[in-house]
C-alpha positions as CSV (number, residue, x, y, z in Angstrom):
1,X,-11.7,7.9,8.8
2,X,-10.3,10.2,6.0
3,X,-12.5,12.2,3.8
4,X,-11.3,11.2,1.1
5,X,-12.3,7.2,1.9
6,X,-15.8,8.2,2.4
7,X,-16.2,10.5,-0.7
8,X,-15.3,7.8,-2.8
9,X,-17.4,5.3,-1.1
10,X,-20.2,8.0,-1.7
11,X,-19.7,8.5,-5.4
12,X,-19.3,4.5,-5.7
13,X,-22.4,3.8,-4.3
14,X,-24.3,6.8,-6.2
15,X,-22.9,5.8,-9.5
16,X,-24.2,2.5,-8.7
17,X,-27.5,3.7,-8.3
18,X,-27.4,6.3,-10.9
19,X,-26.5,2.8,-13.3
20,X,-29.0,1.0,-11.8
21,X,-32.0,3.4,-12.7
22,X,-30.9,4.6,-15.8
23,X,-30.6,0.7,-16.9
24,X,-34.3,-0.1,-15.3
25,X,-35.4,3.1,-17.3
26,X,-33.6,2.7,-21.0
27,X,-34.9,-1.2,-20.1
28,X,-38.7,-0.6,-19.9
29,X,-38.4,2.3,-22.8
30,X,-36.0,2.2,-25.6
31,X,-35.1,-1.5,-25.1
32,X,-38.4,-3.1,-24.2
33,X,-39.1,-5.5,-27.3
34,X,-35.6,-5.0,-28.9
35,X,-33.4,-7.3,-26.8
36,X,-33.2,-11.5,-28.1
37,X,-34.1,-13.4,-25.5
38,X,-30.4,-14.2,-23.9
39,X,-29.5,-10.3,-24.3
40,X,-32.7,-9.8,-22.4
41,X,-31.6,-12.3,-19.7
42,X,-28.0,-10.8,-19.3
43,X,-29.4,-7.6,-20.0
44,X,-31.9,-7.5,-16.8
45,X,-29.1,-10.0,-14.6
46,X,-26.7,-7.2,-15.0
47,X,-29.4,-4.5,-13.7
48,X,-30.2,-6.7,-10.9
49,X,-26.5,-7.1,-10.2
50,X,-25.9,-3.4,-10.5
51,X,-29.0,-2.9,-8.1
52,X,-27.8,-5.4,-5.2
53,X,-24.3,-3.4,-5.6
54,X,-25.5,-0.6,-4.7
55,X,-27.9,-2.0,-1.9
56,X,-24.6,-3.5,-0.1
57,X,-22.5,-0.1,-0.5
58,X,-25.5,1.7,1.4
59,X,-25.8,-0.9,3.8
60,X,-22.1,-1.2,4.5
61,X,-22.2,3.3,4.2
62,X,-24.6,3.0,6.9
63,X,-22.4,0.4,8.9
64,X,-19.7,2.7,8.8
65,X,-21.5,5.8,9.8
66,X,-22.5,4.4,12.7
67,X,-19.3,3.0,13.7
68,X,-17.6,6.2,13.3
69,X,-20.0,7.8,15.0
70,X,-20.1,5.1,18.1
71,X,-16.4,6.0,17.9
72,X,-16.6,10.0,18.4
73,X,-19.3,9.8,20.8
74,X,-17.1,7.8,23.3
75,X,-14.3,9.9,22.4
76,X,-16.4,12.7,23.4
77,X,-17.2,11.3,26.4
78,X,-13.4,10.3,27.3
79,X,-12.4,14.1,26.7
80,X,-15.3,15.6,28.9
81,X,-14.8,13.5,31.8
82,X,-10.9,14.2,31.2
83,X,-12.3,17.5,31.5
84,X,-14.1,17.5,34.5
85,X,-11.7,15.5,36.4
86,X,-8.8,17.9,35.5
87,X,-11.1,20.7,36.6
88,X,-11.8,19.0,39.5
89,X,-7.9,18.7,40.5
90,X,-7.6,22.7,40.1
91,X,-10.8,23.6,42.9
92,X,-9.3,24.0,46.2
93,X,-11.3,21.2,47.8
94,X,-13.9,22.2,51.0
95,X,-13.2,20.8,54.6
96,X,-16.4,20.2,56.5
């Protein structure tokens, strides 16, 4: 997977979070008492929206990680025993 692909998947889901808390926070400080009732409502639906965004793009970061890393541990395990059998070719083999 490119670098690039999972920095920005990184910064998405931090910025998410980052939005989340600084909404819950500004929400139980400066705006608590402030808000009518249906900029309350959309106020607190658009926290919790922001909140589950960033719960998915964690749970999907941790899907890929371990995808990727299923991925390089087989290749890891292709290349060794490519390894050993191509070392195995080179030994002059032993007659009994």
């Amino acid at each position: 997977m490119n670098l690039r692909t999972k920095t920005c998947r990184r910064w998405f889901g931090g910025l998410c979070l980052l939005t989340a808390v600084g909404m819950l926070v500004a929400g139980e400080t400066v705006l608590e008492g402030r808000l009518s009732p249906i900029a309350f409502l959309s106020y607190w639906s658009t926290c919790f929206l922001v909140t589950a965004l960033a719960a998915t793009a964690s749970l999907l970061e941790v899907a890929w990680v371990r995808t990727e890393s299923r991925h390089e541990q087989r290749d890891l395990l292709e290349e060794t025993l490519r390894k050993l059998e191509s070392e195995k070719r080179r030994r002059p083999s032993k007659k009994r």
